[in-house]
Residue frames as a rotation matrix with the C-alpha (Angstrom) as fourth column:
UNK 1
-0.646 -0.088 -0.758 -61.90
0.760 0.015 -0.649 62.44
0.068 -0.996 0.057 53.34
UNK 2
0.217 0.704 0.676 -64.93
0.409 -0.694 0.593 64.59
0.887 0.148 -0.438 54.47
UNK 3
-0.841 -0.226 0.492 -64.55
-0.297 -0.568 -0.768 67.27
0.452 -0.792 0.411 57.29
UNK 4
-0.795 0.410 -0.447 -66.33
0.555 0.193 -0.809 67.15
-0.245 -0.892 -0.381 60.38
UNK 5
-0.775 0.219 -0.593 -68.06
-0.034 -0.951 -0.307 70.21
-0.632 -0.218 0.744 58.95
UNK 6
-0.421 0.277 -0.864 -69.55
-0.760 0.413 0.502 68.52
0.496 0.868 0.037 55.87
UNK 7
-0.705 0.208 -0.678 -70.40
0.094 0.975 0.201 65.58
0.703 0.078 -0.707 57.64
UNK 8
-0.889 0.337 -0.309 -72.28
0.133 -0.457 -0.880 67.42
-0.437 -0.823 0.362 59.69
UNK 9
-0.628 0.070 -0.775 -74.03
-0.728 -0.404 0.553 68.97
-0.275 0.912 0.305 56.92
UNK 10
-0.627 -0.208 -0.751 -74.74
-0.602 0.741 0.298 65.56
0.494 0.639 -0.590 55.68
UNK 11
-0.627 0.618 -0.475 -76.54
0.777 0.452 -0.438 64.17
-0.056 -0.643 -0.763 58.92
UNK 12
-0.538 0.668 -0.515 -78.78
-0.290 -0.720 -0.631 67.53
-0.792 -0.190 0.581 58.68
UNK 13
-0.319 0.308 -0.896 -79.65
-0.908 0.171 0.382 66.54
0.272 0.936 0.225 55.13
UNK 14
-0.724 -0.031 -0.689 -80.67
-0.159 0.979 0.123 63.27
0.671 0.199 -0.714 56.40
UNK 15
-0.844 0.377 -0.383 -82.53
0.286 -0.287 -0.914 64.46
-0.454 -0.881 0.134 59.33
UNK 16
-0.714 0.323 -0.621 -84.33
-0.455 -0.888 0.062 66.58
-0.532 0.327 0.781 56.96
UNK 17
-0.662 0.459 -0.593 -85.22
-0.452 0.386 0.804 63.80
0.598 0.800 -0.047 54.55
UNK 18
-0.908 -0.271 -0.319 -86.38
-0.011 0.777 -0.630 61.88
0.419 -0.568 -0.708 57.49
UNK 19
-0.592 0.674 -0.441 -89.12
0.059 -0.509 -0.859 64.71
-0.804 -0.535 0.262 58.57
UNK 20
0.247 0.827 -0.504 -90.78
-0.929 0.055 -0.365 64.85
-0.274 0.559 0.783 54.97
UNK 21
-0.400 -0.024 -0.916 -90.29
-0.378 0.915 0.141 60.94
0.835 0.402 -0.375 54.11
UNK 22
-0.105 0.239 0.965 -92.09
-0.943 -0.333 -0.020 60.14
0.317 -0.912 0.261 57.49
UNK 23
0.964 0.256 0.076 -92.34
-0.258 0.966 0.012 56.25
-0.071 -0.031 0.997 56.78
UNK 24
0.218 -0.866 -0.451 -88.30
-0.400 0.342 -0.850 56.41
0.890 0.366 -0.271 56.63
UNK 25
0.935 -0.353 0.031 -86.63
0.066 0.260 0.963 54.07
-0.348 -0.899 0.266 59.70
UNK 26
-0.089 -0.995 -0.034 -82.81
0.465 -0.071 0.883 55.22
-0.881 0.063 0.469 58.61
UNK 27
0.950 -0.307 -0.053 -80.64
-0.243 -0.624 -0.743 57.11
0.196 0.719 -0.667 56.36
UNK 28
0.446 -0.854 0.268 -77.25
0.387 0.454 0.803 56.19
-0.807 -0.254 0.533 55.46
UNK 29
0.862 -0.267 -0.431 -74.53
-0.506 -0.492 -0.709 57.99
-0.022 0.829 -0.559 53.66
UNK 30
0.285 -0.895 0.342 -71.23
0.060 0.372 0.926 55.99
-0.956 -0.244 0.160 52.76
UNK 31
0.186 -0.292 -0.938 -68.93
-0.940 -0.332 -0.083 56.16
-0.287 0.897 -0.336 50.30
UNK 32
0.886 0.380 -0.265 -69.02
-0.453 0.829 -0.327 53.45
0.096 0.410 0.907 47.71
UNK 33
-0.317 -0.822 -0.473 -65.82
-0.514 0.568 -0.643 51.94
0.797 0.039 -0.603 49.29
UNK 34
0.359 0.455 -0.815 -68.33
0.455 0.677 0.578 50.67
0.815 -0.579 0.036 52.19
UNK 35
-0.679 -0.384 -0.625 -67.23
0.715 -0.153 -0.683 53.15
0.167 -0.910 0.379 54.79
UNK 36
0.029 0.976 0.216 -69.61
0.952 -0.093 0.291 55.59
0.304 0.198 -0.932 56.62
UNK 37
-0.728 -0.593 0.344 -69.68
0.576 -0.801 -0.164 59.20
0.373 0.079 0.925 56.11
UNK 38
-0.857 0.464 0.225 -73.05
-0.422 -0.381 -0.823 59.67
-0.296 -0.800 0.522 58.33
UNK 39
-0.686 0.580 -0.440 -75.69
0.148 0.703 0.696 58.08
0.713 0.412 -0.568 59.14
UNK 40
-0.628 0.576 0.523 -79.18
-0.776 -0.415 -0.475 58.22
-0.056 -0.704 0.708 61.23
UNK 41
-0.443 0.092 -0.892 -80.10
-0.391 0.875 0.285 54.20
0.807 0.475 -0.352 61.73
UNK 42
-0.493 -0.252 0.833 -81.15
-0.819 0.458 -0.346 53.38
-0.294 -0.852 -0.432 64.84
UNK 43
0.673 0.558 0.486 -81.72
-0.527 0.822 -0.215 49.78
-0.519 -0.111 0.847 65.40
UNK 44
0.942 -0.319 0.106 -79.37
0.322 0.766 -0.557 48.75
0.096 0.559 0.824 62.79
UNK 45
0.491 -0.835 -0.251 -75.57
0.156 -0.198 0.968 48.94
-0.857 -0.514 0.033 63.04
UNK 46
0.519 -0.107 -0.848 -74.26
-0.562 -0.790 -0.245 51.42
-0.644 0.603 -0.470 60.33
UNK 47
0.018 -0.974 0.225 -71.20
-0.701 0.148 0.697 49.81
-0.713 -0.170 -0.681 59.70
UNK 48
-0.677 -0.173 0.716 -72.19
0.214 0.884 0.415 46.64
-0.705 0.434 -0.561 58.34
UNK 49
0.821 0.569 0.043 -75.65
0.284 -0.342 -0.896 48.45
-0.495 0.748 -0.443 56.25
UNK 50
0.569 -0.525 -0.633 -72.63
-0.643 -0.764 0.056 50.62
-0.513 0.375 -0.772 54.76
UNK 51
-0.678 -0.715 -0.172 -70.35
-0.669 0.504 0.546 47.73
-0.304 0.485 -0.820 53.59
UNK 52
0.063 0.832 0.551 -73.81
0.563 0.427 -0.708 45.65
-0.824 0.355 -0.441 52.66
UNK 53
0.653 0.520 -0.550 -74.73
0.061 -0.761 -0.646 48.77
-0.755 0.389 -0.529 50.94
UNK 54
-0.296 -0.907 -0.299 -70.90
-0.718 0.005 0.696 48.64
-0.630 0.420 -0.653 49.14
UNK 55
-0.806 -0.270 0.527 -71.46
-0.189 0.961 0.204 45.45
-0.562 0.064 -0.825 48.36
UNK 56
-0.003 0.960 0.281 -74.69
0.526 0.241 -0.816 45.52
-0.851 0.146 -0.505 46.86
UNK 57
0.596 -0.025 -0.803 -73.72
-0.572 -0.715 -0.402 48.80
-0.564 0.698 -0.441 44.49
UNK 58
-0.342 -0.893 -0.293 -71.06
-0.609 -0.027 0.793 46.75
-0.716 0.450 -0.534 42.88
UNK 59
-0.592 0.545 0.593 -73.50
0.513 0.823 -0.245 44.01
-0.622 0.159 -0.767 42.03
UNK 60
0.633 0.732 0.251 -75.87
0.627 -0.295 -0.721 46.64
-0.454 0.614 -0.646 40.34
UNK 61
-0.077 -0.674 -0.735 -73.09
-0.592 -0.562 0.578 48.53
-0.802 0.479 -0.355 38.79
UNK 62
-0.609 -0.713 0.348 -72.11
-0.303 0.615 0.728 45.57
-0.733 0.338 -0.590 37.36
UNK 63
0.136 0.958 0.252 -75.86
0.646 0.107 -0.756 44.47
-0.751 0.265 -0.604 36.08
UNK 64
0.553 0.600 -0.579 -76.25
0.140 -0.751 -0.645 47.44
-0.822 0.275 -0.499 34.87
UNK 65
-0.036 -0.653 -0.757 -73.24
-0.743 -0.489 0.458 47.64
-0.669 0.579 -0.467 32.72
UNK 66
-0.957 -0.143 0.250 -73.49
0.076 0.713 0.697 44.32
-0.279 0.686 -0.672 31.33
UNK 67
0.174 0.928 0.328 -77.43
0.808 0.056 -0.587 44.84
-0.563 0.368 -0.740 30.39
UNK 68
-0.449 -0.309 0.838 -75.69
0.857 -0.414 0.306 47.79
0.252 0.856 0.451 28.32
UNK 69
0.280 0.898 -0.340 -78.00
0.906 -0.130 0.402 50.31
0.316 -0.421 -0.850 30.93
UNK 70
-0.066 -0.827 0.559 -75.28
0.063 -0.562 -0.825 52.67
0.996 -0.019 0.089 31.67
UNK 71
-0.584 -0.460 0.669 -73.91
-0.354 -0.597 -0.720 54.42
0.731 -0.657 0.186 34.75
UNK 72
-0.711 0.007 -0.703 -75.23
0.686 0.222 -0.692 53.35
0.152 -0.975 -0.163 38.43
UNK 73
-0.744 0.257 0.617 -78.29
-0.067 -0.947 0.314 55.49
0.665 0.192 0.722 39.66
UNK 74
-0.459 -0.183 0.869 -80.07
-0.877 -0.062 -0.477 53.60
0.142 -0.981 -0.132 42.08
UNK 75
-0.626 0.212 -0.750 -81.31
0.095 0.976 0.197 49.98
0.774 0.052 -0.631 43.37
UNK 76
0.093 0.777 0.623 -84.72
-0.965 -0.084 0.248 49.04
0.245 -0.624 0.742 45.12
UNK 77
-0.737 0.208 -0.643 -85.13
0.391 0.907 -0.154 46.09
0.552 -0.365 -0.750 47.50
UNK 78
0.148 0.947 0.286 -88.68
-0.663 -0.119 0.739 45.12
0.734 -0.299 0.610 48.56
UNK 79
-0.776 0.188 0.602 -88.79
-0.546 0.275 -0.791 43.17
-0.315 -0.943 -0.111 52.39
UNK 80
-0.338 0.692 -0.638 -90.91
0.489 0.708 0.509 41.38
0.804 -0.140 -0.578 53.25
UNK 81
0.545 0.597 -0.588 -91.64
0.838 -0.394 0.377 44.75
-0.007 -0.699 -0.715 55.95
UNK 82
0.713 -0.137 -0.688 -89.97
-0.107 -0.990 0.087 47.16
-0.693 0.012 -0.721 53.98
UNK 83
0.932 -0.056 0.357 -87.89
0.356 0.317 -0.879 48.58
-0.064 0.947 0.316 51.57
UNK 84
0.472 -0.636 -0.610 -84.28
0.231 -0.578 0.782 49.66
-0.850 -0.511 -0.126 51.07
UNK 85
0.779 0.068 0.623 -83.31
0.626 -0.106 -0.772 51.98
0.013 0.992 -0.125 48.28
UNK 86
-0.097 -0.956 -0.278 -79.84
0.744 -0.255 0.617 53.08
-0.661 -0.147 0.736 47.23
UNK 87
0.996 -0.089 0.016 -79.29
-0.057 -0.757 -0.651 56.62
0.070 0.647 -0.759 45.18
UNK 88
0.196 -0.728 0.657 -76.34
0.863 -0.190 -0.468 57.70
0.466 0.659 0.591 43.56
UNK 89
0.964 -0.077 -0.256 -74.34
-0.012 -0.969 0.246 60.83
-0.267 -0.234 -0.935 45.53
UNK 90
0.490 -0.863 -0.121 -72.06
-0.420 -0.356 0.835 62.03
-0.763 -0.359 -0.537 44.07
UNK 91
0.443 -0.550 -0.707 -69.21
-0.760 0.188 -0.622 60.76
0.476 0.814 -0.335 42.22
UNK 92
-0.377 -0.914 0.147 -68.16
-0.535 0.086 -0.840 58.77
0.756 -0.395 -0.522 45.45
UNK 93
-0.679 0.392 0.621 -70.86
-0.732 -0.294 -0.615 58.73
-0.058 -0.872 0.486 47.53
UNK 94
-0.421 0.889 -0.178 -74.30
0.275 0.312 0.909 56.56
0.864 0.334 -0.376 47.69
UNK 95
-0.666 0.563 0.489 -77.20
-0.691 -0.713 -0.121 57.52
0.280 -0.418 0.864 49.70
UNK 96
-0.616 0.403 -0.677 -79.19
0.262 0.915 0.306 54.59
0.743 0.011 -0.669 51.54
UNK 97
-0.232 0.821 0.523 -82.65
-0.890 -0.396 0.227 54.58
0.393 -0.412 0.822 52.74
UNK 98
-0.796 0.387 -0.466 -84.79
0.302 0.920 0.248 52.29
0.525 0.056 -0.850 54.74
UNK 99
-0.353 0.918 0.178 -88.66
-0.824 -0.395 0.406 52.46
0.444 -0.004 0.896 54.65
UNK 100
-0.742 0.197 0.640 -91.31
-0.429 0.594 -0.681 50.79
-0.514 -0.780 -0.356 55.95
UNK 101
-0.531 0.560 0.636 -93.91
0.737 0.676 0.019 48.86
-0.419 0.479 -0.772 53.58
UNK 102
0.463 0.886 0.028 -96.48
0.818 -0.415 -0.399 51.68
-0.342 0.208 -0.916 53.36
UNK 103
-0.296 -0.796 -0.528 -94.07
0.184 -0.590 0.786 53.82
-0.937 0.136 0.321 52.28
UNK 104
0.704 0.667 0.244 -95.09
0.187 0.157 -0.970 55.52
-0.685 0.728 -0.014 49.27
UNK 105
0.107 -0.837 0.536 -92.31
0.889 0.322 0.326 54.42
-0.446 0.442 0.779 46.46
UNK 106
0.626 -0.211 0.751 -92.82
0.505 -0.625 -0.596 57.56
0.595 0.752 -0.285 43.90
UNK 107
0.929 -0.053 0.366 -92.41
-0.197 -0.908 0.370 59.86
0.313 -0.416 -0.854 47.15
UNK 108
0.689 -0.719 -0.092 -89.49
0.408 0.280 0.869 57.82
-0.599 -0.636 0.486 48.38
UNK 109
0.341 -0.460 0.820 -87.83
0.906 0.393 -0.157 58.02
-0.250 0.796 0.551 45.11
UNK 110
0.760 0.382 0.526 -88.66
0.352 -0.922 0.161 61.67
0.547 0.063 -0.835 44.69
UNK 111
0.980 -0.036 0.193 -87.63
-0.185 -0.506 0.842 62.35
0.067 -0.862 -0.503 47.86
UNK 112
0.611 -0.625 0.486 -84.50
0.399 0.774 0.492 60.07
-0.683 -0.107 0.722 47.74
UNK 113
0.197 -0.557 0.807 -83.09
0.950 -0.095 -0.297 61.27
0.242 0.825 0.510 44.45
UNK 114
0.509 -0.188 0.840 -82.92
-0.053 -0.981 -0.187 64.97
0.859 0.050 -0.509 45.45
UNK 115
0.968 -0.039 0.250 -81.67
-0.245 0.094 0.965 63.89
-0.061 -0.995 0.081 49.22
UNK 116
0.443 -0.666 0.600 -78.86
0.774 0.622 0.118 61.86
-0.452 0.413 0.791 46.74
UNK 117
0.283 -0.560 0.778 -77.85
0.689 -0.446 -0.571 64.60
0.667 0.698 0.260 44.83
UNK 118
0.725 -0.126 0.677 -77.40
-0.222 -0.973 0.057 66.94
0.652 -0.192 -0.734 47.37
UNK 119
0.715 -0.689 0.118 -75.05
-0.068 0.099 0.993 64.93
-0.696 -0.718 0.024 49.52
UNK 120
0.559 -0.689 0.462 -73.09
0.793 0.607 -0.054 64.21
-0.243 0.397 0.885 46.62
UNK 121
0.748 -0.177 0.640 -73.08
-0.017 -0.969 -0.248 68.16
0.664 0.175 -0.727 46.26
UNK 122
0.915 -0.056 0.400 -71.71
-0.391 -0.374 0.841 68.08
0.103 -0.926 -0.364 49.55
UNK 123
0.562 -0.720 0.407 -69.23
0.137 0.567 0.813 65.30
-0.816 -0.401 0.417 49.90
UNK 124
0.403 -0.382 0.832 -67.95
0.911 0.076 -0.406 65.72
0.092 0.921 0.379 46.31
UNK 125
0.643 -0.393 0.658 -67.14
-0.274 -0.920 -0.281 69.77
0.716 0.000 -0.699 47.26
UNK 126
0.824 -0.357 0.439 -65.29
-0.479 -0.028 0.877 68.34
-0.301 -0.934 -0.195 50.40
UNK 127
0.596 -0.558 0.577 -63.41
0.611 0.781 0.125 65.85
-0.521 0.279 0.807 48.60
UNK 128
0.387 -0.607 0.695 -62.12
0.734 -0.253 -0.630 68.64
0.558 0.754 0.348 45.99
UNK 129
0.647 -0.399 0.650 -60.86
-0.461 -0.883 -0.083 70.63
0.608 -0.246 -0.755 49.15
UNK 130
0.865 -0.113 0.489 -58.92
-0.326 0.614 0.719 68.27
-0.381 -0.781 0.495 50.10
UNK 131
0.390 -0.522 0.759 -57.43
0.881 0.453 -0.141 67.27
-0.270 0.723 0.636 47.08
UNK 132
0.484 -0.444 0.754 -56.54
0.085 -0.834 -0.546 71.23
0.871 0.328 -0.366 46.62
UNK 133
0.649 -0.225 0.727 -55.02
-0.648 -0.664 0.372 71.24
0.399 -0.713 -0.577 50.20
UNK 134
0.921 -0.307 0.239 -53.10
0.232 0.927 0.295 68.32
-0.312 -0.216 0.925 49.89
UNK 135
0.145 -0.782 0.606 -50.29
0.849 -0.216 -0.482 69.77
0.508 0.584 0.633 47.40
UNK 136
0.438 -0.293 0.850 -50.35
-0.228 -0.951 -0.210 73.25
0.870 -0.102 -0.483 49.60
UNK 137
0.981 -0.102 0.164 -49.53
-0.105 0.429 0.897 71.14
-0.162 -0.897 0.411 52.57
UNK 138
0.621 -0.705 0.342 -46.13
0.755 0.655 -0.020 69.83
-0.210 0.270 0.939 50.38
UNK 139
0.192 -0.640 0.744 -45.15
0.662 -0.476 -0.580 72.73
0.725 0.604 0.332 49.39
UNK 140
0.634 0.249 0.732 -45.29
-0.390 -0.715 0.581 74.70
0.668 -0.653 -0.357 52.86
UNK 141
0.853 -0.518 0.064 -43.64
0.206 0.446 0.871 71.97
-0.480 -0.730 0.487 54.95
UNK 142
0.057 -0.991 0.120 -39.83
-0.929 -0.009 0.369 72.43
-0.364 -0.133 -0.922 55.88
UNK 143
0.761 -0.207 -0.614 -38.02
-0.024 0.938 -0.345 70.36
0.648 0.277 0.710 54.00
UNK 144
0.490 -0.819 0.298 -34.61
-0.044 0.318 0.947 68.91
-0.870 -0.478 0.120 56.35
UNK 145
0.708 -0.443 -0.550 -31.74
-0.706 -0.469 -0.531 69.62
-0.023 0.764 -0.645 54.82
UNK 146
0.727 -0.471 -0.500 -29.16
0.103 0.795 -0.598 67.50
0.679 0.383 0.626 53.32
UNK 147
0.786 -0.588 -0.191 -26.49
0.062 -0.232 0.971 66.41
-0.615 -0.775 -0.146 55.39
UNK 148
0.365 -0.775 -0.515 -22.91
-0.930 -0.286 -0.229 67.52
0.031 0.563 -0.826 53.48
UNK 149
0.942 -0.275 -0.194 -20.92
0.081 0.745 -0.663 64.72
0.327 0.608 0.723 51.99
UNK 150
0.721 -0.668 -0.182 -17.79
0.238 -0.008 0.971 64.23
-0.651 -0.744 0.153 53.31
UNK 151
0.627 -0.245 -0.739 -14.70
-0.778 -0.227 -0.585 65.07
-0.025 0.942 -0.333 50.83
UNK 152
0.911 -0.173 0.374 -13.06
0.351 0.801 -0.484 62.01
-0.215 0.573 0.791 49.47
UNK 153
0.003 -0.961 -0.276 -8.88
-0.719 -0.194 0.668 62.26
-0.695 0.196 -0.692 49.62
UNK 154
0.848 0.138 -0.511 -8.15
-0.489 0.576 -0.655 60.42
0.204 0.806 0.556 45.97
UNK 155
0.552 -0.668 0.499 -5.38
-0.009 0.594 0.804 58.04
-0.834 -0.448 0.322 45.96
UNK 156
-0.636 -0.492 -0.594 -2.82
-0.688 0.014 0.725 56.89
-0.348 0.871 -0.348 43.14
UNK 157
-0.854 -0.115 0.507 -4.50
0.114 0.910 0.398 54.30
-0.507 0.398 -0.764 42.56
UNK 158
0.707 0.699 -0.107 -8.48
0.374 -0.498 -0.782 56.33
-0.600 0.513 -0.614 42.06
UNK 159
0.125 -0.194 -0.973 -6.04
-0.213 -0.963 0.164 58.77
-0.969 0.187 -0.162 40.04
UNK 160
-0.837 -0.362 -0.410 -5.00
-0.484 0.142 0.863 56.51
-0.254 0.921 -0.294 37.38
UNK 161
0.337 0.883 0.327 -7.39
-0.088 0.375 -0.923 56.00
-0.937 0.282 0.204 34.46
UNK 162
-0.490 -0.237 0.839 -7.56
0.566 0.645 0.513 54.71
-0.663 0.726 -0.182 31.23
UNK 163
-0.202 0.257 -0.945 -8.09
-0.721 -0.692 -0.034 57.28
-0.662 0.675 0.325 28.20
UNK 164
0.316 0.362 0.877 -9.78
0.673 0.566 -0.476 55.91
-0.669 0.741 -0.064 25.55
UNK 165
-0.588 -0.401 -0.703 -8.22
-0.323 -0.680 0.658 57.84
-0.741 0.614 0.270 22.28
UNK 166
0.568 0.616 0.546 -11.19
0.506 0.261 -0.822 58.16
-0.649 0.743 -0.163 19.19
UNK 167
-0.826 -0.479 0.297 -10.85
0.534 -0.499 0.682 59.29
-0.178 0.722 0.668 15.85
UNK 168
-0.863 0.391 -0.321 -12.86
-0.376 -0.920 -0.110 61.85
-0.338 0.026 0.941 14.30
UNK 169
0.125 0.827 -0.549 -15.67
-0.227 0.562 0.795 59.09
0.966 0.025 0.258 13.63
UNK 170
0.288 0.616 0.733 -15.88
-0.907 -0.069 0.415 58.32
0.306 -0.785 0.539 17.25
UNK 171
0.804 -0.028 -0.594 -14.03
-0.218 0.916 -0.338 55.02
0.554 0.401 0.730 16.71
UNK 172
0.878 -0.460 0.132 -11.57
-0.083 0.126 0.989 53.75
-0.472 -0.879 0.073 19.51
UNK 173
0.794 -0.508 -0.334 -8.01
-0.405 -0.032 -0.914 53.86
0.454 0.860 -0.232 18.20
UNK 174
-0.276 -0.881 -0.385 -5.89
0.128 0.363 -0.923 53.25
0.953 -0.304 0.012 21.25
UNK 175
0.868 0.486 0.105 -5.69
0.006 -0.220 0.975 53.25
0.497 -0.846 -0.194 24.95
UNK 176
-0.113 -0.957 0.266 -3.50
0.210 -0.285 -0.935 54.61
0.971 -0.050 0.233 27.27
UNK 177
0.257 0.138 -0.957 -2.70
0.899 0.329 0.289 54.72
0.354 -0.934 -0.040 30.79
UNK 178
-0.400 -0.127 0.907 -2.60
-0.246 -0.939 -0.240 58.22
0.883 -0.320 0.345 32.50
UNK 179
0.152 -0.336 -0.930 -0.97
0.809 0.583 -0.078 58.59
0.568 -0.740 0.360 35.51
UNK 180
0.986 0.082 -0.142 -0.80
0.156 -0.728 0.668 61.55
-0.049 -0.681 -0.731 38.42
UNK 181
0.100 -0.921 0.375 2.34
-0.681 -0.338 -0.649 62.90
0.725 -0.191 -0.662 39.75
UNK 182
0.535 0.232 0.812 1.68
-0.824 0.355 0.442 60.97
-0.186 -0.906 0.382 42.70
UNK 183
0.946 0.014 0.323 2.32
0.034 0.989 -0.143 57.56
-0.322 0.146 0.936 40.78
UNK 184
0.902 -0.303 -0.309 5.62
-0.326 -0.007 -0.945 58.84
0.284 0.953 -0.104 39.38
């Protein structure tokens, strides 16, 4: 979960990339379960780029692991009037662009890969305050106390039990009924 504050944060960093990448038409941050943690798209409807964008990272994960390539780091698609490139943010995160043909690829990349590492700066520090304010939350809340147990009047009949008599190896030797006063 990212704060409001962070995700803020996040759309500035995108803004930012937006003003020196000048051929970008969107930025898109989501986290690599396909949900969106901020974005600056117009024209295109976040939501579904973001679960695309999911959906697309598993596919080149996957690639990548079976070609023996290691770890995830990012994926180009070329248009046919443009391009959309995914970066790595984060431990959670991914970082989606979309250019426009004339886009120039080093600068995107360039530009992209530092744009990628800093949200993951971002959303990765949010995530681990969360996960530290989760357990101070548990331990702070009132717990509700137990309600008392009623006490429990024994009969003769709970009273009598069966002794088991051992010997000094632990071996049953006899049994025997033992009885209250009650039963007498």
């Amino acid at each position: 979960m990212v704060a409001e504050s962070q995700i803020q944060e996040v759309l500035e960093e995108l803004r930012r990339l937006r003003t020196r990448v000048p051929q970008l038409t969107g930025a898109l941050a989501a986290g690599v379960d396909g949900l969106v943690i901020a974005q600056d798209t117009p024209g295109v409807d976040p939501d579904g780029l973001a679960a695309l964008t999911a959906a697309a990272l598993g596919v080149a994960v996957r690639v990548a692991d079976a070609t023996g390539q290691g770890g995830f780091r990012e994926l180009l698609v070329r248009g046919e009037r443009g391009y959309v490139a995914t970066y790595a943010a984060g431990r959670t995160a991914v970082l989606t662009l979309l250019a426009q043909d004339r886009v120039n690829v080093g600068r995107l990349h360039l530009e992209g890969r530092r744009s990628g590492a800093r949200v993951g700066e971002l959303v990765d520090a949010a995530e681990a305050a969360a996960r530290a304010a989760r357990p101070a939350a548990r331990t702070t809340a009132a717990r509700t106390p137990r309600t008392p147990r009623a006490s429990r009047t024994t009969t003769a009949t709970e009273a009598r039990t069966a002794l088991e008599v051992r010997d000094a190896t632990g071996a049953p030797t006899a049994t025997t009924d033992a009885r209250t006063a009650t039963d007498s």
